[in-house]
N, C-alpha and C positions, 0 to 999 in steps of 0.2 A: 459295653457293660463291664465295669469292672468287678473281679470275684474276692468276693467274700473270703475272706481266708480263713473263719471258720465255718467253710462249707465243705463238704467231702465229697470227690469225685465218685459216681456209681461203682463197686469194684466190677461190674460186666465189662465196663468200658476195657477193662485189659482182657477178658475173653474177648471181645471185639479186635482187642489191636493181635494177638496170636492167633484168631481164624484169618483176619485179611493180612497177615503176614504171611501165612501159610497159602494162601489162593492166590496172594502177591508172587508167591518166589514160584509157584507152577506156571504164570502167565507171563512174566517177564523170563524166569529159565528157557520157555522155548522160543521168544523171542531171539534170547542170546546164544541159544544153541543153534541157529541159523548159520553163524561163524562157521562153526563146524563142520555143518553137514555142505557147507557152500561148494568146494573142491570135492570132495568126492561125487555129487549131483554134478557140476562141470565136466567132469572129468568120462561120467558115465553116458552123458548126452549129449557131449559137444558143446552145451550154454558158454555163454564170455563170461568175464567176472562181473561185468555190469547185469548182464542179461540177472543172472545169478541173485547177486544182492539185490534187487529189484524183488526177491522176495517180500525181504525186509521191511521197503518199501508199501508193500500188498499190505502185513502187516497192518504196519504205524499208519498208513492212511486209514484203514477197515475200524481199526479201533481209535483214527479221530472224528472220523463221518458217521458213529453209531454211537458214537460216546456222549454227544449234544441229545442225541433222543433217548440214553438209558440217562443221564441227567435230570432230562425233564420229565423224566418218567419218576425218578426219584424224590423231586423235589415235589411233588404232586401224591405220590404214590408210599414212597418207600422203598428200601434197597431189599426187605425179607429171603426175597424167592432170588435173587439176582446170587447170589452164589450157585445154588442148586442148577439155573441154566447155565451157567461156565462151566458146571463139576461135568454134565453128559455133551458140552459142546467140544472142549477142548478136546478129551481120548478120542472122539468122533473123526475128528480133526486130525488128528494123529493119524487114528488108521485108515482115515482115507491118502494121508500121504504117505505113508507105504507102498499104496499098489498103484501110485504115481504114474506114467507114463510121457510126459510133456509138460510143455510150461506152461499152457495156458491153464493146467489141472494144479502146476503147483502154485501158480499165484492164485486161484480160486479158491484152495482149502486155505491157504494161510489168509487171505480174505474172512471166511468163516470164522476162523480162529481170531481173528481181531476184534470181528463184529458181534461174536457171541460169546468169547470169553474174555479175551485184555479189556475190552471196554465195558465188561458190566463190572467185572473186578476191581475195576480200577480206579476212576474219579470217582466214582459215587459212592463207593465204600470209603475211599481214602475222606470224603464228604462226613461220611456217618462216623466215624471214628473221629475225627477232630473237634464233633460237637458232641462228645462225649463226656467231654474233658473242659473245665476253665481253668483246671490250676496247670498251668505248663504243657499246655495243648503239645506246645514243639517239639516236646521231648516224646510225646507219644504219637505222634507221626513218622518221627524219625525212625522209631522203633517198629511201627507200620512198616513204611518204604523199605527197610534194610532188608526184606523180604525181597524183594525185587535183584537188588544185589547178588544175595546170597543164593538165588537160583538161577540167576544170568551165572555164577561160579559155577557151581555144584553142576546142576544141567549140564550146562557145555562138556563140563569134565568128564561125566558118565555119559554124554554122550558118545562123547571120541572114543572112549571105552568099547562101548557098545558097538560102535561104527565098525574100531579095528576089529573083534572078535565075533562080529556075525554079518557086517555089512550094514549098510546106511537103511533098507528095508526093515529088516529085523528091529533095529536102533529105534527107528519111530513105532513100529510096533508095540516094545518092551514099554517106550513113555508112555504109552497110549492105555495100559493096566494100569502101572504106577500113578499114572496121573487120577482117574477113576475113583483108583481105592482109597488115593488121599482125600481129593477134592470132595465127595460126596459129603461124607461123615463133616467134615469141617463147618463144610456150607451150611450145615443146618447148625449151627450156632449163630447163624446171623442174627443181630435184632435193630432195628431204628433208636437212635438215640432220642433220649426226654427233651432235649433242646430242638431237636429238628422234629420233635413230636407236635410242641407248641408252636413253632414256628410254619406248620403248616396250616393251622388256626387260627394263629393270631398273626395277622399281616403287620401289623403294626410294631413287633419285637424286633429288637435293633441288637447284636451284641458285639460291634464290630469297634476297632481303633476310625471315628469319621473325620481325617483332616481332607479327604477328597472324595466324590461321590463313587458305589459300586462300582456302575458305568468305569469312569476314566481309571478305578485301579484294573480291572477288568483289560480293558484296552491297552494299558503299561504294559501288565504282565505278558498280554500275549505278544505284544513288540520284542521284548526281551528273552521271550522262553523259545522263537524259534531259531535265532542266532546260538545260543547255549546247548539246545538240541544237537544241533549240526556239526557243533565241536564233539561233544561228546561220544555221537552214533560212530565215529569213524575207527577209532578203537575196538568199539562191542562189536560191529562188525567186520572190520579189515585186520584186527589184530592176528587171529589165526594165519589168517594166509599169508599176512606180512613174516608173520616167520616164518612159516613151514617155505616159501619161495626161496627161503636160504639153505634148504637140507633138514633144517631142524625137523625133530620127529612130531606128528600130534600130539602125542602125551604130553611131550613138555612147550607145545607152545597152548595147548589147555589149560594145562599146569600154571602159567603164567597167567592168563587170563583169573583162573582161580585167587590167585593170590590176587588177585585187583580188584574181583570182584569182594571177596572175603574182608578187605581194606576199604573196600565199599559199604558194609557191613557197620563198619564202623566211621564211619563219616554220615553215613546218612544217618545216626542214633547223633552226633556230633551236631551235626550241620541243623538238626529241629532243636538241641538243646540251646545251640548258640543262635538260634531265632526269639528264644525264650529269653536269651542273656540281655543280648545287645540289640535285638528288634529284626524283624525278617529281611529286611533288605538291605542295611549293613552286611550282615551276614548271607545274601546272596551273594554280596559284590565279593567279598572275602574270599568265598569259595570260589566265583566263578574265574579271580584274577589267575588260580592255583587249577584249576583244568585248562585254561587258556595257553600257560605256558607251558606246563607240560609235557600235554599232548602232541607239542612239534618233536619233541625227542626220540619218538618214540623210531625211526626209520635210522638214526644218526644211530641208535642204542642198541638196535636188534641183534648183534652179532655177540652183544655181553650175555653174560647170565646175572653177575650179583649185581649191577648197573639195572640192568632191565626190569630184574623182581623188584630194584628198588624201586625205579621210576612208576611201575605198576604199582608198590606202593599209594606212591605218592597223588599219580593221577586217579585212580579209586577212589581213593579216602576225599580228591576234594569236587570230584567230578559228581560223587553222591552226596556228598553234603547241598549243592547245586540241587539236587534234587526235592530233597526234603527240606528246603529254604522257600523251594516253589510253595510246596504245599504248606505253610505254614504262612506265607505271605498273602493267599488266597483265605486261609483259612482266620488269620486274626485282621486282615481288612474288608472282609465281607462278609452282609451280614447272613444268618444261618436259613432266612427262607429261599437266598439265591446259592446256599453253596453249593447242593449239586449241580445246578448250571454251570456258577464260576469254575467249579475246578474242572466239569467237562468241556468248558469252550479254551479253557486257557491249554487243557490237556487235548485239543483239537491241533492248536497250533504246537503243541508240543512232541507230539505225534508225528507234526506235518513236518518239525524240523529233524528228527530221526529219520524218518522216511530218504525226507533228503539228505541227509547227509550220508546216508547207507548209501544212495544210489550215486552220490554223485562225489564218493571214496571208488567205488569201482566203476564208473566213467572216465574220470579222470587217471585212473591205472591203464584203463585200454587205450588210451589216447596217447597217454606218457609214456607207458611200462614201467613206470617209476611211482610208488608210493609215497614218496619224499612230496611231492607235490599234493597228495591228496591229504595230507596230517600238514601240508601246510595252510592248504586252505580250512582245514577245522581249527586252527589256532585265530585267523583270520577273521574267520565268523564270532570265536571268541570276544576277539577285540571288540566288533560293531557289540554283543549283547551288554560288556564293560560300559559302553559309551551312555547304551540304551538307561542302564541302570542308575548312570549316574546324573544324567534329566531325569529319571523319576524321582531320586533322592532330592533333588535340587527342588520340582514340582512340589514334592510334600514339604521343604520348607518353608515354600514362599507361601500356600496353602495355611497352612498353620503360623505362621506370621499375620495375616492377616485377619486371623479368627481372633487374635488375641485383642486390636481395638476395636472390632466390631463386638465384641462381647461389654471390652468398657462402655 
């Protein structure tokens, strides 16, 4: 369906993009504050670094195995109340990892924390906000997602904060109010978008770009999004440790992060506009060539400071642009009564490639003792999601080649 250009976007739709911004940057902040608290949990209990990051992993699995059924819960139902259970799951979550004891307690609450807040948070609001919108869907995504960014930064930062001046207990504690006070009040601005209103009525509404069916973009995207995962995850979460194993202090290997994250910020507002420009998967490939290469630097670079904040720069800005490509690629090829499905099943395998790549950055450490290998293999993975990308572009040419004389 193509829009009307003198039709006017709801203005709630941008209350919508700054409450799921705001629920975005508390459910991915503590995702990415995982970096953080990884070495002082090691350090206090004996875990490996694999052991360790295998949080992460708890995670990104919890919120891609719950994320398919708060989907189809959305897509039947509505996202309404789906803030309000994040806003008491998360601080819950929090402070029962406080009073932590073992690992089989710490990958159960981060469990919790995947299954009852990242993933109600996440696709299926990112769902309801994208049918908010027909005039430049991408750029209000991207302004969604950068949420996510900017509390993978902020978080991690004030966490370390917090870590060094009362200890890693306290730390999860103090997120565990903060998170609370914010998320509540937020959540209750959610509302279902008019387009995925009708669309739960009318089976028949179609508003998608159709040179290939639901199904096979469906199927693309999740081939390509868990290779792009898996470069990414090794960053978000080995970057800390990769520095601080040289001397460097916390602050400033947060610090670092921060600024990647914050470059983040702005790539992912980028990377939905230039889904709008140039069409979403152009501008995935685009992004994803610029985290691919990157991200090998990052072990060669660790010893600079103006080198590294640059590089951190640079892999930020295209590693989240990547992100909000996904979601815009999801969101202008499928149609709106499968989009909380689409973007939970693709954000299943997206999930599933964070996971792994968090675990298998710190495997491949304890195997090696070398990080050089493990930011190689995330460059690696890079390459296969390139490849993936560039059979789907090819797919939708020859797709739409052929629709042109079946139409004569």
């Amino acid at each position: 369906m193509i829009a009307n250009p003198t039709d006017h976007d709801p203005a709630y739709g941008w209350v919508m993009v700054a409450a799921v911004f705001v629920l975005s940057t508390l459910s991915f902040g503590a995702l990415g504050a995982i970096s953080v608290f990884l070495k002082p949990l090691a350090a206090e209990f004996g875990w490996s670094r694999g052991e360790t990051s295998l949080g992460y992993t708890t995670i990104a699995f919890s919120s891609a195995l719950f994320g398919i059924f708060w989907g189809w819960l959305a897509d039947r139902a509505g996202t309404r109340w789906f803030g309000t259970v994040a806003a008491f799951v998360m601080p819950i979550s929090l402070v029962l990892l406080s009073q932590q004891t073992s690992i089989i307690e710490f990958y159960c609450y981060y469990f919790l924390f995947g299954a009852f807040g990242s993933a109600v948070v996440g696709a299926p609001l990112f769902a309801n906000v994208g049918f908010w919108f027909t005039h430049n869907p991408g750029l209000a995504l991207g302004v969604t997602a950068a949420g996510g960014a900017f509390g993978q930064g902020v978080v991690s930062y004030f966490s370390g904060m917090l870590i060094e001046s009362g200890g890693w207990r306290s730390a999860y504690l103090t997120l565990a109010v903060v998170y609370f006070l914010i998320a509540l009040p937020t959540a209750l601005l959610i509302r279902e978008s008019p387009t995925r209103l009708r669309a739960q009525t009318d089976t028949m509404s179609d508003d998608r770009d159709r040179p290939i069916s639901d199904i096979e973009v469906i199927v693309w995207i999740c081939c390509a999004i868990i290779f792009c995962c898996i470069c990414m995850a090794l960053p978000i979460v080995h970057l800390v440790p990769l520095l601080t194993d040289t001397g460097t202090t916390t602050q400033f290997a947060t610090s670092v992060l921060l600024v990647l994250m914050m470059a983040g910020v702005a790539g992912r507002i980028m990377g939905g506009k230039l889904g709008d420009m140039i069409g979403p998967i152009p501008a995935y490939m685009l992004m994803s060539l610029g985290q691919t290469v990157f991200v090998f630097w990052f072990p060669p670079l660790r010893d600079g400071t103006v080198s590294l904040y640059l590089l951190a720069i640079f892999f930020g800005f295209t590693y989240s642009g990547v992100m909000s490509c996904i979601l815009v690629c999801t969101r202008k090829m499928v149609s709106a009564r499968l989009g909380g499905r689409a973007m939970s099943i693709t954000s299943f395998f997206g999930w599933g490639g964070m996971g792994l790549g968090g675990f298998l950055g710190g495997y491949v450490f304890d195997v090696t003792g070398d990080y050089g290998w493990s930011f190689a293999l995330a460059s690696a993975a890079g390459v296969i999601n390139l490849i993936i990308l560039i059979l789907f572009w090819l797919r939708i040419g020859r797709a739409r080649a052929e629709v042109v004389p079946a139409l004569a």
